[in-house]
N, C-alpha and C positions, 0 to 999 in steps of 0.2 A: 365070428367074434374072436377067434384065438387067433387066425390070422391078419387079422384087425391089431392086435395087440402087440405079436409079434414083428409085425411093420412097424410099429412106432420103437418099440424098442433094438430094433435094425436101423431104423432111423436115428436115434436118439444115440446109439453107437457109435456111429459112423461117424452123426456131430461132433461126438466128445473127440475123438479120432483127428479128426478135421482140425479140431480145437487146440489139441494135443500138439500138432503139426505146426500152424502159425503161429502160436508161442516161443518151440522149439526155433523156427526161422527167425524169430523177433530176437529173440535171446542171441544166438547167434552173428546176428547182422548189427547188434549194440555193442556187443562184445568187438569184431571187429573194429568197429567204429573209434571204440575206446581205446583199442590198442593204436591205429592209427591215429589218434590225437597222442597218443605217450611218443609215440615216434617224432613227429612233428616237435613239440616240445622237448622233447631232449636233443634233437637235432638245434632248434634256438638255441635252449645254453648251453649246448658246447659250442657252436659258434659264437655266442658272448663271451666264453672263457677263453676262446682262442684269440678272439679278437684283445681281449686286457690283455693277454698274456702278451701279444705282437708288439703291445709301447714299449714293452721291456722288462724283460723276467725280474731282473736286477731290483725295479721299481718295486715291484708283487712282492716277491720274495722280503724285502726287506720292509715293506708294509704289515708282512703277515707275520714277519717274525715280533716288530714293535706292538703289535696287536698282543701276540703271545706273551711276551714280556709283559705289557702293563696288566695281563688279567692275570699272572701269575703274582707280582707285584702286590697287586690289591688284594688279591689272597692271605699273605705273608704282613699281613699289616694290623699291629693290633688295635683291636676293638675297643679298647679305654683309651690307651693315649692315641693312638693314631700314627704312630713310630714303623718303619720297616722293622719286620726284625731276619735276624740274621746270626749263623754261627758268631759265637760260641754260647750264645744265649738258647736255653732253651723253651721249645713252645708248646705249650697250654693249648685245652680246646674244651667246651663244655659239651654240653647234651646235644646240639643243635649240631656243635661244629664249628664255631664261633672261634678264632684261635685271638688267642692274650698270651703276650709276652710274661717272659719270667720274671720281670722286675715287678710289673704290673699283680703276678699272681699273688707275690707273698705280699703286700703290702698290705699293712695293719688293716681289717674288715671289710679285707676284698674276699668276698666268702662265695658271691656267683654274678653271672655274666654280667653287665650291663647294658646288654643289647637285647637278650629275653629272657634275664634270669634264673636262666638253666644252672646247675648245680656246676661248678668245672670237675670233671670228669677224668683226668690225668693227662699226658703227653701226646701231642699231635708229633707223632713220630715221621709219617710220611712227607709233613710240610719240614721237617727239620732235612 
């Protein structure tokens, strides 16, 4: 009987063992897999970026600066009238982050945002 029992629990060992084993393998062999699909993929887009890059840096470069430009732009643009602003005016920001120009701030019962109502909060120093 004890050796009876002792079998199946030498048996039952070995399985978890075994178990332990083709997991480990499985784990492994995904893992590779995975890294070889990042390889692959990254190999694509830097050959897509090589390949824009080849029509003409000149084109990119001054694509990516106009990009930059207009989202700094839109940034710098107040939230009530819809005006660039721009030294020597100074800029306003409320709770959110919202920036209003100086004209716009003091005007008789301009008291918060008009975009979420947030209280204005003092001087957007970084957009200045």
């Amino acid at each position: 009987e004890t050796k009876k029992i002792r079998m199946k629990m030498r048996h039952k060992t070995r399985n978890e063992a075994e178990d332990k084993f083709r997991k480990k393998e499985m784990d492994r062999k995904l893992a590779t897999e995975r890294i070889q699909k990042n390889k692959e993929w990254r190999g694509r887009k830097r050959s897509e970026n090589g390949e824009m890059e080849s029509f003409g840096s000149d084109e990119g470069s001054t694509a990516t600066r106009k990009c930059i430009e207009w989202m700094v732009r839109s940034e710098l643009k107040c939230w009530a009238c819809q005006q660039d602003m721009s030294p020597p005016l100074k800029i306003y920001q409320c709770e959110e982050g919202h920036s209003v120009c100086q004209q716009c701030r003091y005007q008789e019962g301009f008291k918060v945002c008009l975009s979420c109502e947030g209280e204005i909060i003092g001087r957007n120093t970084m957009a200045e």
